[in-house]
C-alpha positions as CSV (number, residue, x, y, z in Angstrom):
1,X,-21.2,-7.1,-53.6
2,X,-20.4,-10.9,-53.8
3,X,-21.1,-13.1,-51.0
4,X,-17.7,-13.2,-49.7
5,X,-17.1,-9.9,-49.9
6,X,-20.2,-9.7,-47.6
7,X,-18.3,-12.4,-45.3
8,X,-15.3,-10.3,-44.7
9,X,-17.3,-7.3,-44.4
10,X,-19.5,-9.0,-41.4
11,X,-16.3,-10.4,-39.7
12,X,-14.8,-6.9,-39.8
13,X,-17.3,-5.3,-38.3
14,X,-17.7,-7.9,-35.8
15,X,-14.2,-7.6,-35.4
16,X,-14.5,-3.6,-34.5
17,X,-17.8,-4.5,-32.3
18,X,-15.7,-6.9,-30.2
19,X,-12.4,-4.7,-29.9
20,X,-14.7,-1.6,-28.7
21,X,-16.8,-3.8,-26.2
22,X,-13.4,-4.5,-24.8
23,X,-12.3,-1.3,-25.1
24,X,-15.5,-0.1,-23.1
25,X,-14.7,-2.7,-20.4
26,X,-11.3,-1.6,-20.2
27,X,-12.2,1.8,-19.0
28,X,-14.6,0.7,-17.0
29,X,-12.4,-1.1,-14.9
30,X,-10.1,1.5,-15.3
31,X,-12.7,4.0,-13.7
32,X,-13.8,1.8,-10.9
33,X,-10.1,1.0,-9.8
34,X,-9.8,4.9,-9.8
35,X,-12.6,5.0,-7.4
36,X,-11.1,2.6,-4.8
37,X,-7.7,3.5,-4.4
38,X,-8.7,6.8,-4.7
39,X,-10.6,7.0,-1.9
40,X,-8.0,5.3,0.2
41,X,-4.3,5.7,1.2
42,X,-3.6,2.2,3.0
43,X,-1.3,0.6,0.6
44,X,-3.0,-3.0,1.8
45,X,-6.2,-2.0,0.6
46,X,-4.5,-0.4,-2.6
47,X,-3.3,-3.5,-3.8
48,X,-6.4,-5.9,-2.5
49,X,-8.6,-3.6,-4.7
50,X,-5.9,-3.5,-8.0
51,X,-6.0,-7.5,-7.6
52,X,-9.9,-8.1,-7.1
53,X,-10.7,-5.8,-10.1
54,X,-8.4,-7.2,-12.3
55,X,-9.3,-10.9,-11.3
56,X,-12.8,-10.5,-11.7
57,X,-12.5,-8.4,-15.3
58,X,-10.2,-11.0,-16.9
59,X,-11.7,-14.0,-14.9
60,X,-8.0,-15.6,-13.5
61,X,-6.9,-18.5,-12.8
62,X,-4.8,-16.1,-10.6
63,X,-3.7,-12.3,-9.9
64,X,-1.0,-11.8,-7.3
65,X,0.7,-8.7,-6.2
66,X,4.2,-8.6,-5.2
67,X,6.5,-5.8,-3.6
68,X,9.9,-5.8,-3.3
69,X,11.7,-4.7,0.1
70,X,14.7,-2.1,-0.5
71,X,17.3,-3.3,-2.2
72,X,15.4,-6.1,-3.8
73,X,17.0,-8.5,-1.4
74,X,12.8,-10.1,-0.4
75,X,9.7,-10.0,-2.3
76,X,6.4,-10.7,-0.6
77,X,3.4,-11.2,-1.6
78,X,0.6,-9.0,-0.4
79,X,-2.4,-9.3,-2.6
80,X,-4.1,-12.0,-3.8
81,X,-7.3,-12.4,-5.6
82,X,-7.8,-16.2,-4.8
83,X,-7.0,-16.0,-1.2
84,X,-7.5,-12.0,-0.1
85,X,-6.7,-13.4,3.3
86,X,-3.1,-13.5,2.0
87,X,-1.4,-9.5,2.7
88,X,2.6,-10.5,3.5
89,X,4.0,-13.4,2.5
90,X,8.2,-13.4,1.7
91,X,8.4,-15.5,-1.3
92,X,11.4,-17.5,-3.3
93,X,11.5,-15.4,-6.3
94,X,13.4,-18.2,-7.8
95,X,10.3,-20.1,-7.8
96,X,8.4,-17.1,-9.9
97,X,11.4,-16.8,-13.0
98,X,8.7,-14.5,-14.9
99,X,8.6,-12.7,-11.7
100,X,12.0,-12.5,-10.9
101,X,12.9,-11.1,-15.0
102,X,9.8,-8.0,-14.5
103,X,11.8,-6.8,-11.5
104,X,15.0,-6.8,-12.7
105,X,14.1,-5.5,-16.5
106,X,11.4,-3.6,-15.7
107,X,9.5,-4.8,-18.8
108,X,6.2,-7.0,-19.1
109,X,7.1,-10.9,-19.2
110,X,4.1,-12.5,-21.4
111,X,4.5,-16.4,-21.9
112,X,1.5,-17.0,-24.4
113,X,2.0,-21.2,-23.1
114,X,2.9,-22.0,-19.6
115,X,2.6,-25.7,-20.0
116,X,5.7,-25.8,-22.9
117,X,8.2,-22.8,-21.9
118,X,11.4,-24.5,-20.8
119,X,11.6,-21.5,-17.6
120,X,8.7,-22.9,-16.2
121,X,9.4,-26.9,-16.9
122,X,10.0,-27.4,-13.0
123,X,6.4,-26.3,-12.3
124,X,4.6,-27.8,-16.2
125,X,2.9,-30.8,-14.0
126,X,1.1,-28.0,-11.2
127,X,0.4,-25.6,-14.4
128,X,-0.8,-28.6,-16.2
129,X,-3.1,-29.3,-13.3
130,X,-4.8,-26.0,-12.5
131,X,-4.9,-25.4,-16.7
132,X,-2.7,-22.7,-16.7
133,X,-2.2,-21.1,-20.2
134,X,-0.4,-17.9,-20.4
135,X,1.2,-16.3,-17.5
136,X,2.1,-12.6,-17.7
137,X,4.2,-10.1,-15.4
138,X,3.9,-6.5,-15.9
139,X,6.5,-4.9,-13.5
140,X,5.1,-2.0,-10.9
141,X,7.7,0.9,-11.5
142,X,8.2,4.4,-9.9
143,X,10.7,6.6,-11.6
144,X,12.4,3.7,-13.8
145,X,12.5,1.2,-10.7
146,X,10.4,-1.7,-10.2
147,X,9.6,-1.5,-7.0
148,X,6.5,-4.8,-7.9
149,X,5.1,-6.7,-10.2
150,X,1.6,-7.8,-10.9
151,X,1.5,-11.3,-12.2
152,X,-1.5,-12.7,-14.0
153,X,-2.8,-16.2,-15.0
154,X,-5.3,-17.6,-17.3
155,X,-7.2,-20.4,-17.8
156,X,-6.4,-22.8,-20.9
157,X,-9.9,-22.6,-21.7
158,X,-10.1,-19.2,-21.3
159,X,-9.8,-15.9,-23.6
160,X,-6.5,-15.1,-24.3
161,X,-4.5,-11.8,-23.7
162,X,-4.6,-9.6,-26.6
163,X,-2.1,-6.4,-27.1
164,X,-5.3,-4.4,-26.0
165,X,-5.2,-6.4,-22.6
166,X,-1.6,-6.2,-22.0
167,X,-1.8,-2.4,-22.9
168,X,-4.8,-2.1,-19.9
169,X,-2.7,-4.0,-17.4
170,X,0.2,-2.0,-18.0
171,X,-2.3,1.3,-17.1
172,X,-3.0,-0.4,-14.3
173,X,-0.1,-0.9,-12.8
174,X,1.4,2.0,-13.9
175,X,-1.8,3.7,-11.4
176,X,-1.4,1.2,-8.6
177,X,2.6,2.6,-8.6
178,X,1.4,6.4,-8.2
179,X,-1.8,5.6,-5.5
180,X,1.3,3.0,-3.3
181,X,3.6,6.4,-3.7
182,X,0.9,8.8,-2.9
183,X,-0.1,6.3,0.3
184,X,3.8,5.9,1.6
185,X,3.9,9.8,1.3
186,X,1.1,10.3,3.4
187,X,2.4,7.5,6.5
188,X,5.7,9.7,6.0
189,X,3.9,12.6,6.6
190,X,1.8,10.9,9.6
191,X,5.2,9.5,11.3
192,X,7.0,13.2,11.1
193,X,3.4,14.3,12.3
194,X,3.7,11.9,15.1
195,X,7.5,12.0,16.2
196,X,7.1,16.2,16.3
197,X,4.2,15.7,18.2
198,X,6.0,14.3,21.4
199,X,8.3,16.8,22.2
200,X,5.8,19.7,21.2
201,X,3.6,17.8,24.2
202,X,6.6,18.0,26.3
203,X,6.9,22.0,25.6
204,X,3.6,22.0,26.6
205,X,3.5,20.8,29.7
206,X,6.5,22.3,30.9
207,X,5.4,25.3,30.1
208,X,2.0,25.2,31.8
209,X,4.1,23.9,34.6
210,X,6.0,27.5,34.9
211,X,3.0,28.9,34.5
212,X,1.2,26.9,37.7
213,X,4.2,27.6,39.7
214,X,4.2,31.7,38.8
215,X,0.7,31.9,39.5
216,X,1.6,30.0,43.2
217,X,4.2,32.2,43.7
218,X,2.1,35.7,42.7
219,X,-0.9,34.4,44.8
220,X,0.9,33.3,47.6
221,X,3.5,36.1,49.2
222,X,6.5,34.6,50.8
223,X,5.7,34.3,54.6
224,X,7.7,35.7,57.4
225,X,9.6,34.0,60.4
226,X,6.4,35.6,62.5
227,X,4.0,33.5,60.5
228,X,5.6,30.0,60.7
229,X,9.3,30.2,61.1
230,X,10.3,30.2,57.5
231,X,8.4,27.3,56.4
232,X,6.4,28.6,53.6
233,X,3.4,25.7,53.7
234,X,2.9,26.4,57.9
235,X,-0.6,28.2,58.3
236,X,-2.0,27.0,54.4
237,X,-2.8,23.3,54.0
238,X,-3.5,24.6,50.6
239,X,-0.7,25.5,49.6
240,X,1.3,22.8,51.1
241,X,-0.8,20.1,48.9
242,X,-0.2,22.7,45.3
243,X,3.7,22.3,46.8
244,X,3.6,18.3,46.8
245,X,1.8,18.2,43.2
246,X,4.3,20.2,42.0
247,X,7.1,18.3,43.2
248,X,5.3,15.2,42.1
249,X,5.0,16.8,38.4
250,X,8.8,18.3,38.3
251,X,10.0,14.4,39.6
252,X,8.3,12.2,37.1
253,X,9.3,14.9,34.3
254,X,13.1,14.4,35.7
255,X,12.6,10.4,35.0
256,X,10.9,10.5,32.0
257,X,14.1,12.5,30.6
C-alpha cells in the first residue's frame, strides 16, 4: 500500500469515526428529550426542554420555539434557550422571513450564510454582530400543518450543520409536534373533566337536599291543631332550626340558578 493510499485510508476512517460519534450523540439527545417531555404534559415545559437540549447539543448562538395561533393570523414565541424566562411573546413574522416560509411550506428553510442572503440584508449588520453563520427553520407539523417552527442559529466559528444534523432536528421536531398534541389532548380532556364536573356537584347537592328534607318529614309527623295550632315548628326548637337551614339551602340554590 503506497503512502497515499494510506492517507485516504486514515481520512476515511476518521471520516466514519466522526459521523458515528455524531450519530451516537444524536441519539443520545434524542433519548434524553424522550425522557423530559415524556414525563410531562405542560406544553411550556415541552418546548423549554426541546429548546435547552437542542441548544446545549449543537452549542447555538440561538434556538427559539415558535407557535402559531389558529389560523396563522400571530406567532409567538414561547421557548428560548438564551433567555428561558421568555414563554409568550407575539412576534412580527415579517421580521423572521425563514420563519415566516417554514410555516407556510412546511419544509426546513437552511441558509448555509446569514451574513450574504439578500432575505436577511435588513438584519446582515445584527447577524454580522452576534457572528451568525447559518440559520435554519425546520417547521413543527401535525397532520401536514405547521402548527411551529423551531429556528436554530450558529456561530461563524462554529461547526456547521451537516445533512445528519438537519436529519436529527427534523426528528426532533417531528417528536415535540406529537408530545404538544398529546399535552393539548390531555387539557381537553381536563376542561370536559372540569365543566361536567359543576353540574354533576349540582345533582349532588340537590339530591342530598331531598334526601335531608324526606328524612325531616319521616322523622317528624305532621303535628295537629291540639299540638300548636298548625304551625308545624311550635313545641320542637329542633325542628324549627332544620326548617330555616333548609330554606337557607333551597334560596341560595334559587340565586345561584
Amino acid at each position: 500500500m503506497t503512502a497515499a493510499l494510506a492517507i485516504d485510508e486514515v481520512e476515511r476512517l476518521q471520516s466514519r469515526v466522526h459521523a458515528l460519534e455524531q450519530e451516537r450523540k444524536h441519539l443520545l439527545a434524542v433519548v434524553e428529550i424522550l425522557q423530559e417531555i415524556g414525563g410531562t404534559l405542560q406544553f411550556a415545559d415541552i418546548v423549554q426542554s426541546v429548546a435547552l437540549r437542542l441548544g446545549e447539543t449543537f452549542g447555538l448562538d440561538r434556538c427559539s420555539i415558535f407557535l402559531a395561533e389558529r389560523g396563522g393570523q400571530r406567532v409567538r414565541l414561547v421557548a428560548s434557550y438564551e433567555d428561558p424566562a421568555i414563554r409568550n411573546y407575539v412576534v412580527d413574522v415579517d421580521r423572521y422571513p425563514e420563519l415566516r416560509r417554514a410555516l407556510q411550506t412546511g419544509e426546513t428553510v437552511f441558509i448555509a450564510d446569514a451574513a450574504t442572503d439578500p432575505s436577511l440584508s435588513p438584519a446582515h449588520g445584527v447577524l454580522a454582530a452576534r457572528r451568525v453563520k447559518t440559520i435554519t427553520a425546520i417547521p413543527i407539523s401535525w397532520r401536514g400543518v405547521a402548527i411551529g417552527a423551531i429556528l436554530l442559529r450558529t456561530f461563524r466559528d462554529g461547526p456547521s450543520f451537516s445533512a445528519a444534523d438537519l436529519k436529527f432536528c427534523q426528528v426532533v421536531a417531528n417528536l415535540t409536534a406529537k408530545a404538544l398534541r398529546n399535552a393539548h389532548r390531555f387539557e381537553r380532556l381536563q376542561q370536559r373533566r372540569d365543566d361536567g364536573d359543576e353540574p354533576r356537584q349540582r345533582e349532588r347537592e340537590q339530591a342530598a337536599l331531598l334526601g335531608f328534607m324526606r328524612q325531616l318529614l319521616a322523622v317528624y309527623p305532621r303535628p295537629t291543631a291540639a299540638d300548636g295550632c298548625g304551625d308545624p315548628t311550635v313545641g320542637s326548637p329542633e325542628l324549627g332550626r332544620l326548617v330555616g337551614v333548609a330554606e337557607a339551602v333551597l334560596a341560595q340554590e334559587a340565586l345561584s340558578r
